[in-house]
C-alpha positions in Angstrom: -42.1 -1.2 27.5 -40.6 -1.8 30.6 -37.9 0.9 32.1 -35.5 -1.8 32.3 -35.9 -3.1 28.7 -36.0 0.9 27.8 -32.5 1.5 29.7 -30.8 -1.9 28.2 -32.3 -0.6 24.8 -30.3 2.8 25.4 -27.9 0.9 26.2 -27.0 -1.4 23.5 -27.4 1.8 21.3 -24.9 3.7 23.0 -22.4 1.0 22.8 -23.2 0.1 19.0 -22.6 4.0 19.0 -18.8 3.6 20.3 -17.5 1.0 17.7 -15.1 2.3 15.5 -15.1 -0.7 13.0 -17.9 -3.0 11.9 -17.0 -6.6 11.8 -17.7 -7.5 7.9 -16.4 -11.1 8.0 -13.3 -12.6 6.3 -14.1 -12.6 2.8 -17.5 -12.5 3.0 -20.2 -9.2 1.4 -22.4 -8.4 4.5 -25.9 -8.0 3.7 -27.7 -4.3 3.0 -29.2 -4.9 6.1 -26.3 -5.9 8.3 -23.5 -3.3 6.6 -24.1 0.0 7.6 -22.2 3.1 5.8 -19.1 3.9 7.9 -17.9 7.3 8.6 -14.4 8.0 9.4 -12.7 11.3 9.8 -9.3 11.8 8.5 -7.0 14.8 7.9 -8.6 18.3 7.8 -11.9 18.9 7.0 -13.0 15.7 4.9 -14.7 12.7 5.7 -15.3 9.4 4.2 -18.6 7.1 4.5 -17.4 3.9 2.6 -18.8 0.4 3.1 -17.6 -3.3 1.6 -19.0 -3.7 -1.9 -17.3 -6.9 -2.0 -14.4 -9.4 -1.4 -11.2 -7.0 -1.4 -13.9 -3.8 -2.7 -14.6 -0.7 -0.5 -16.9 2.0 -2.2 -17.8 5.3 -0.9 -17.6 8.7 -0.7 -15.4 11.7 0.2 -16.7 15.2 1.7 -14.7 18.1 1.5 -15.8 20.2 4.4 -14.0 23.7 3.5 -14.7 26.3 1.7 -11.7 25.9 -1.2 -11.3 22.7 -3.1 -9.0 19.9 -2.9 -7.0 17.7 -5.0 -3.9 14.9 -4.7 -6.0 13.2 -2.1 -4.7 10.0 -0.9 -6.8 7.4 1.4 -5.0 5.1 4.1 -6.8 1.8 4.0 -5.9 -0.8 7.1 -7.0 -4.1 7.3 -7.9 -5.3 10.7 -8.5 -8.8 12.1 -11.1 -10.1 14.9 -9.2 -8.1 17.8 -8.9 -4.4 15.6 -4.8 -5.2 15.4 -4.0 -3.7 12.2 -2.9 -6.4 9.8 -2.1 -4.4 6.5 -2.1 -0.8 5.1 -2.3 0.4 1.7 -1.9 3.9 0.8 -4.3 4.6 -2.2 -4.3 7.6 -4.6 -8.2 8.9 -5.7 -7.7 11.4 -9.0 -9.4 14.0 -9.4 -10.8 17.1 -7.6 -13.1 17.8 -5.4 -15.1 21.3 -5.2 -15.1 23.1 -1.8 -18.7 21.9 -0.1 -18.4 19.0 -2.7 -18.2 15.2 -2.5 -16.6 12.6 -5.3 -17.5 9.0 -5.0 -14.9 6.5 -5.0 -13.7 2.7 -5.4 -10.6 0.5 -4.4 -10.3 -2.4 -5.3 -7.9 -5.7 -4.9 -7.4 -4.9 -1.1 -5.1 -6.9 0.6 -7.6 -9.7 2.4 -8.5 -8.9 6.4 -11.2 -9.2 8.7 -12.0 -5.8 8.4 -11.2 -2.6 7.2 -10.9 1.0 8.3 -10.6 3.4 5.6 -9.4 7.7 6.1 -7.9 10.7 4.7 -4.5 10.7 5.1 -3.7 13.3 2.5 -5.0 16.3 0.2 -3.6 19.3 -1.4 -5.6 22.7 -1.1 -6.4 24.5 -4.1 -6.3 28.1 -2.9 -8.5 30.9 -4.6 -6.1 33.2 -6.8 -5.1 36.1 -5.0 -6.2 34.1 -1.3 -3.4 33.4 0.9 -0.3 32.4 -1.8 0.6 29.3 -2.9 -1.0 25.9 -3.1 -1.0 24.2 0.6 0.2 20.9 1.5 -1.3 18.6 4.2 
């Protein structure tokens, strides 16, 4: 391989590396080989990698990245169109626990139709260990 063709390789990977949201296509399911898993970072110490199952269907998973559980936790979905203006948002309850170091899987269905989505954390509740630190936090 040439050094040039090696740079512009580097390149293209560093700038796939800085979009935020993948382009999934109005309406349409991307392929397994075109829709990567998506990792977004929301409030605190969870995470989501979630990808589009479907028309108006996001499944994935959250990770909670502290060491006492969580509960109450609500995702912020926002639909997006071609330019990654945000078109729609829908706050979205997931029941449940999760266990500190733990992960739940989740599904939301009947989202409001957009180009693309972006999908994080915006909420949780801490379940503290008894005699740890008091009463139950909020975030």
């Amino acid at each position: 391989m040439s050094r040039h063709a090696a740079v512009l390789g580097t390149l293209v990977l560093v700038l796939a590396g800085c979009s935020g949201v993948a382009p999934t296509g109005r309406g349409q399911v991307p392929s397994a080989a075109y829709a990567p898993v998506l990792v977004s970072h929301g409030n605190g110490p969870l995470r989501t990698e979630w990808e589009l199952t479907g028309p108006g269907r996001i499944g994935g998973r959250i990770y909670n990245e502290y060491q006492d559980g969580v509960y109450a936790l609500q995702l912020l979905v926002q639909g997006l169109d071609a330019s990654n203006r945000i078109v729609s948002q829908q706050y979205l309850w997931v029941g449940g626990d999760i266990g500190p170091l733990d992960s739940r899987s989740f599904m939301l269905t009947k989202l409001t139709p957009a180009d693309h989505y972006w999908v994080t954390v915006h909420s949780y509740h801490i379940l503290e260990r008894p005699g740890c630190c008091g009463a139950t936090s909020t975030r």
